[in-house]
C-alpha angles and dihedrals in degrees: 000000000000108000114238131217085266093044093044086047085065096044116109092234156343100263095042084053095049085053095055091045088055092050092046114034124097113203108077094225093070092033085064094042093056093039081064094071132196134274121275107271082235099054119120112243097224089068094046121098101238122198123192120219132202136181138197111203136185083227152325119291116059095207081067117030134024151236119270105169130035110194112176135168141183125232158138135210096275107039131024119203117217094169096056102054137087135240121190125183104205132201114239117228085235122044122267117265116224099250090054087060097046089049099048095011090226104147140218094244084051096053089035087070103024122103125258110259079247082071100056098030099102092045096044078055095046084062103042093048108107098010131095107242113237113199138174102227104005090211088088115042113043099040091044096052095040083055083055107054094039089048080050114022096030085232140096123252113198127159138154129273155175115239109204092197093057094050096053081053093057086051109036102035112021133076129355092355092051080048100056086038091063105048083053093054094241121161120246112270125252113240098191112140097254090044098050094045081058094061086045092052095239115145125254126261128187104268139234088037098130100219095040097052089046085055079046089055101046087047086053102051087045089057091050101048089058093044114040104014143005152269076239096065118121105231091225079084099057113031123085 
């Protein structure tokens, strides 16, 4: 039996639940992917292939709209590889509203032409498989890309990851800074991506570019680590 988002949440861990989706998946993509495994809870961060992943949606919730853009790249904490990441655009299975466009500026002719998710699925996976996903809002990612492989593949795909956007919450706005913000009178910080690459210095890029926010994203982990952690820190700290 493939193990749902309820039935993982009950595993008692990540790598136990990679093991039994080896073991139970049918498409060999995913097999593959799961065969892979995930790095030891113990192992230090700074020795673990990482991968950011961005996505560009026609809206929210993935059991209503759908992914249009697919934006990855590989990384560690010393050296991110453009070059050797992958951007999709992907054709929805309903037309783009206009909103959509003007928010990702993704537009009717590229989808028109581009390949169904159902296209792309086994090669998105190719590259995931052996890295630890970093994301920026893991709200996105992971549960649209787990409704799209079971729409398509009739299976879950589930995996760890570290969500950028969490972190800088634990940070910013938890704990005795949120404590000394507060007695000032200072208002909670954004941790928006662009917003959280300003306090670390980075520079801006134009935003909801898949492959640039997922760039945006690497550059941002890197920065966090050497702020706030170390290369020393057991993942099991920072996935999800």
């Amino acid at each position: 039996m493939v193990l749902g988002a309820r039935q993982r949440q009950a595993s008692p861990s990540w790598a136990d639940y990679f093991a039994l989706q080896a073991q139970a998946c049918g498409t060999p993509a995913l097999k593959d992917f799961y065969a892979a495994g995930v790095p030891a809870e113990e192992r230090p961060i700074g020795e673990v292939p990482l991968v950011a992943l961005d996505f560009e949606t026609t809206g929210m919730d993935p059991r209503e709209h759908a992914i249009v853009s697919i934006g990855l790249v590989p990384f560690d904490l010393r050296v991110i590889r453009p070059s050797a990441g992958r951007y999709w655009v992907v054709k929805p299975p309903r037309s783009l509203r206009e909103e959509s466009i003007a928010f990702h500026r993704i537009t009717h002719s590229e989808v028109e032409h581009a390949p169904p998710i159902a296209a792309i699925l086994d090669e998105v996976l190719s590259e995931l498989k052996g890295r630890l996903v970093v994301v920026h809002y893991r709200n996105i990612e992971r549960p649209f890309f787990d409704a799209a492989v079971m729409a398509n593949r009739g299976e879950h795909c589930l995996f760890p990851l570290v969500d950028t956007m969490a972190l800088e919450a634990r940070w910013e706005n938890h704990g005795r800074l949120r404590g000394i913000k507060r007695l000032l009178g200072i208002e909670r910080s954004s941790i928006r991506l662009a917003d959280s690459r300003d306090r670390y210095g980075l520079p801006h890029y134009s935003s909801h570019h898949a492959k640039l926010d997922a760039i945006a994203t690497a550059e941002l982990f890197q920065a966090q680590v050497a702020r706030h952690s170390r290369p020393s820190t057991p993942v099991s700290d920072l996935w999800i």
